[in-house]
C-alpha positions as CSV (number, residue, x, y, z in Angstrom):
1,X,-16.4,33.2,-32.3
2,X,-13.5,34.2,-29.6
3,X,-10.1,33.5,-30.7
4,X,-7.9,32.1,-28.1
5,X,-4.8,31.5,-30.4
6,X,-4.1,34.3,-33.6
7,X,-1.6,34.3,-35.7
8,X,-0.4,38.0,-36.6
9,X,2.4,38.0,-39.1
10,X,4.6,34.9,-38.5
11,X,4.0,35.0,-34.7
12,X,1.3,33.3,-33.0
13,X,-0.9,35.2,-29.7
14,X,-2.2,34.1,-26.7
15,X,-5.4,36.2,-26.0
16,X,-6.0,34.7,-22.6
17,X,-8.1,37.5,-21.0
18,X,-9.8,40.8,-22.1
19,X,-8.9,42.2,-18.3
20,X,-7.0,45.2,-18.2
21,X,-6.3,48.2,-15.8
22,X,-5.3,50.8,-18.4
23,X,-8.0,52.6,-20.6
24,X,-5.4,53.7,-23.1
25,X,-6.5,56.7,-25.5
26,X,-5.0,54.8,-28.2
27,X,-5.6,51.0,-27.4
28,X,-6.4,48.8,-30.8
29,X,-8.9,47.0,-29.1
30,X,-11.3,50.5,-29.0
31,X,-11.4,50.8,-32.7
32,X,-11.1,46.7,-34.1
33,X,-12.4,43.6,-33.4
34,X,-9.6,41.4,-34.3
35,X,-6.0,41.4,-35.4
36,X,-4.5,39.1,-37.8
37,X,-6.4,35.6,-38.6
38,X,-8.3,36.5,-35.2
39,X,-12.0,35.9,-35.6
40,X,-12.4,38.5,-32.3
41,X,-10.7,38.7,-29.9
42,X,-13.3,39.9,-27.6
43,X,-13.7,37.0,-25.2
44,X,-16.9,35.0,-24.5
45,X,-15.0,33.2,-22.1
46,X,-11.5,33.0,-20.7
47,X,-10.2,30.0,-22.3
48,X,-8.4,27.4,-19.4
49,X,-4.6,26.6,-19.3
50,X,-5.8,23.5,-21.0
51,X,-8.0,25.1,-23.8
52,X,-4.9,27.3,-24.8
53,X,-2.6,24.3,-24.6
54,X,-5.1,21.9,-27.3
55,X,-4.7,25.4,-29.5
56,X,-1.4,25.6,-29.8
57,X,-0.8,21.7,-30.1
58,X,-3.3,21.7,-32.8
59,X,-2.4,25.2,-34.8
60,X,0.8,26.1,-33.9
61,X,2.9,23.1,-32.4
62,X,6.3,24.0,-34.7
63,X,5.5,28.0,-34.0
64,X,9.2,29.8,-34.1
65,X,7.6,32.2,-31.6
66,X,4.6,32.5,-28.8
67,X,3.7,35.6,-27.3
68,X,1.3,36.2,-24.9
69,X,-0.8,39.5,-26.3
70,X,-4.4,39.7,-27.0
71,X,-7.3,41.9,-25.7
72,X,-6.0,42.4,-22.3
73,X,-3.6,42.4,-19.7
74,X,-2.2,38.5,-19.7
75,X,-0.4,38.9,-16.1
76,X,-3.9,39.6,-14.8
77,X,-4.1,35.8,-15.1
78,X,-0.3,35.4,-14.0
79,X,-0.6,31.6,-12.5
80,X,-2.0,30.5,-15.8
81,X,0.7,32.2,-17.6
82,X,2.9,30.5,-15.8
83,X,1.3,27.0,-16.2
84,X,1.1,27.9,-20.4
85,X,4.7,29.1,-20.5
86,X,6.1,26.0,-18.6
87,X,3.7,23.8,-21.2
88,X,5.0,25.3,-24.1
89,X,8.5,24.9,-22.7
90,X,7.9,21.5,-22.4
91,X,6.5,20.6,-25.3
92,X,7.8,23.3,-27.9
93,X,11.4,24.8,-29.4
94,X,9.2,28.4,-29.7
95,X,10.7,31.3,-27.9
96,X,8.1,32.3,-24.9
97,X,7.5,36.4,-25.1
98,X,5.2,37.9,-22.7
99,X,3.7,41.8,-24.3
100,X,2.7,43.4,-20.9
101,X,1.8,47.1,-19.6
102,X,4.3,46.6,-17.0
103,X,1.8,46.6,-14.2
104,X,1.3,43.0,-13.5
105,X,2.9,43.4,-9.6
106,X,0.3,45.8,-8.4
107,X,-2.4,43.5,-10.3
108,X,-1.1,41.0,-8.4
109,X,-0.3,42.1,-5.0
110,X,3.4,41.1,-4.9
111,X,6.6,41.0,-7.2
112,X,6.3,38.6,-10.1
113,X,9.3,39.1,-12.1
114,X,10.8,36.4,-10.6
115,X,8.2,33.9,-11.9
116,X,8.5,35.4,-15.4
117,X,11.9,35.2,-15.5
118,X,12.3,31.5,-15.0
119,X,9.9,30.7,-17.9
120,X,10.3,33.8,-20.8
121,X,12.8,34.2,-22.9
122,X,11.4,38.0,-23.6
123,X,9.4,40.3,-22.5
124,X,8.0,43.6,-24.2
125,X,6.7,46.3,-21.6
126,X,4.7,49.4,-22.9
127,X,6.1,52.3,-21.5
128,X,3.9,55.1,-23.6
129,X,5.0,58.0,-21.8
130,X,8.4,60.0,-20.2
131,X,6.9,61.1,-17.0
132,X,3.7,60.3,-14.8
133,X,1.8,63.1,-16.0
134,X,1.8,62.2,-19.5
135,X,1.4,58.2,-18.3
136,X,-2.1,59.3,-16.5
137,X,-3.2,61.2,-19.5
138,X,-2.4,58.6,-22.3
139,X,-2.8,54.8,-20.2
140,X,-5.2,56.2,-17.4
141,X,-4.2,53.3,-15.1
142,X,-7.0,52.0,-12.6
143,X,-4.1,52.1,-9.9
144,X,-3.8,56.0,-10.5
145,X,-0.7,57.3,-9.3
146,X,1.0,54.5,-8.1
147,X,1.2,53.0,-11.4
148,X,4.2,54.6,-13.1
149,X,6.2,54.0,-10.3
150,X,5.3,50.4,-10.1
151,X,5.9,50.0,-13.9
152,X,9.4,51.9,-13.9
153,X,10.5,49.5,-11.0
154,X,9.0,46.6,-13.5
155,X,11.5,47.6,-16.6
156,X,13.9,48.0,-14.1
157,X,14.2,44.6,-12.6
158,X,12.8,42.8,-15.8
159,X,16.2,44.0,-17.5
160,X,18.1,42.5,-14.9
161,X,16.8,38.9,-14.9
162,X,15.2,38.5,-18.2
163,X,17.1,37.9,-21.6
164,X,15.8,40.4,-24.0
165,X,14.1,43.3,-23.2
166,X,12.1,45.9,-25.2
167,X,10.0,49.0,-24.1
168,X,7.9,50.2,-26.1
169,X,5.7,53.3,-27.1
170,X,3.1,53.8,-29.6
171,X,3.6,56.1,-32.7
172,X,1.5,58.8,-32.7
173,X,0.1,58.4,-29.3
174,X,2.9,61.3,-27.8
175,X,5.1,64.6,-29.0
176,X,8.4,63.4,-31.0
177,X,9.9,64.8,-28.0
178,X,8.5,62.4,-25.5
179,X,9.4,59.4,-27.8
180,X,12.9,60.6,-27.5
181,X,12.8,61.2,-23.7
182,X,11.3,57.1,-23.9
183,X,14.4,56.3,-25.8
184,X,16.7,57.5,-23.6
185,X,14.9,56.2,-20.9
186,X,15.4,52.7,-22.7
187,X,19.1,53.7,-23.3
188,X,19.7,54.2,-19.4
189,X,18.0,50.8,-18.7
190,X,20.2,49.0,-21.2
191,X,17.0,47.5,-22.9
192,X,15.6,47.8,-26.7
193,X,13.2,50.4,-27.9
194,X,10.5,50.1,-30.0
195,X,8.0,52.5,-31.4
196,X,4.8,50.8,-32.3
């Protein structure tokens, strides 16, 4: 059975779609089936605003924390985010994160860090890599070489309009020397970094 709602840790995920234009060498989701008290996360289905809504009212309605992370790319389903966020805004005191590859305005056409912004209280962006070359090698985005442009200019205006920000990389995925070179990178943004 697909799990919509997963609690990892003390945090509870929203796994609203297994979409996703990065095929990235060291993505969880090419090795496990599940994470946490998931069942799978591989989707049957993608669950409706309304499916995810009866989850978290009926597992998770005092949850300190909400993230929207599973098997894909959530902004690939950005106006549902959007309707979730808002819903657990309403109805909720858990703080809205959103764990994204940073590439949700070329998946959707236009800038959406506005719309984020007005409903997250974080946001968690994978940067993986210091340059474009090493970007294409390790995420191998579907958008090719426009994509770590796009997902520079993401960081960039997320840590202007968003509360907290953290980029992230995953251990073991590039050189010590590269995780540095993300640090900084992080340092020069004025946003957290995280290695993963």
């Amino acid at each position: 059975m697909s799990s919509i709602l997963y609690r990892y840790g003390s945090t509870w995920y929203i796994n609203m779609t297994n979409r996703c234009p990065c095929r990235c060498t060291f993505c969880v989701r090419n090795h496990v089936r599940k994470l946490g008290d998931a069942d799978c996360l591989w989707l049957v289905n993608e669950p409706t605003a309304e499916e995810v809504e009866a989850e978290i009212r009926s597992k998770a309605p005092d949850a300190d924390e909400i993230v929207f992370c599973g098997y894909g790319e959530p902004t690939e389903r950005l106006d549902d985010l959007l309707e979730i966020a808002r819903w657990i805004r309403a109805n909720t005191d858990a703080r809205i994160r959103l764990d994204t590859n940073g590439l949700g305005n070329l998946v959707n056409g236009r800038d959406i860090v506005p719309d984020l912004a007005g409903v997250l209280d974080a946001v968690s962006i994978s940067l993986n890599a210091p340059d474009p070359e090493e970007y294409m090698e390790v995420c191998r985005p579907s958008f090719g070489e426009a994509a770590y442009p796009a997902l520079l200019s993401f960081i960039e205006e997320a840590a202007a309009s968003i509360p907290d920000v953290t980029v992230s990389v995953v251990g073991g995925s590039i050189s010590l020397e590269s995780e540095e070179r993300c640090r900084a990178m992080a340092g020069s943004w004025g946003v957290d970094f995280r290695v993963r």
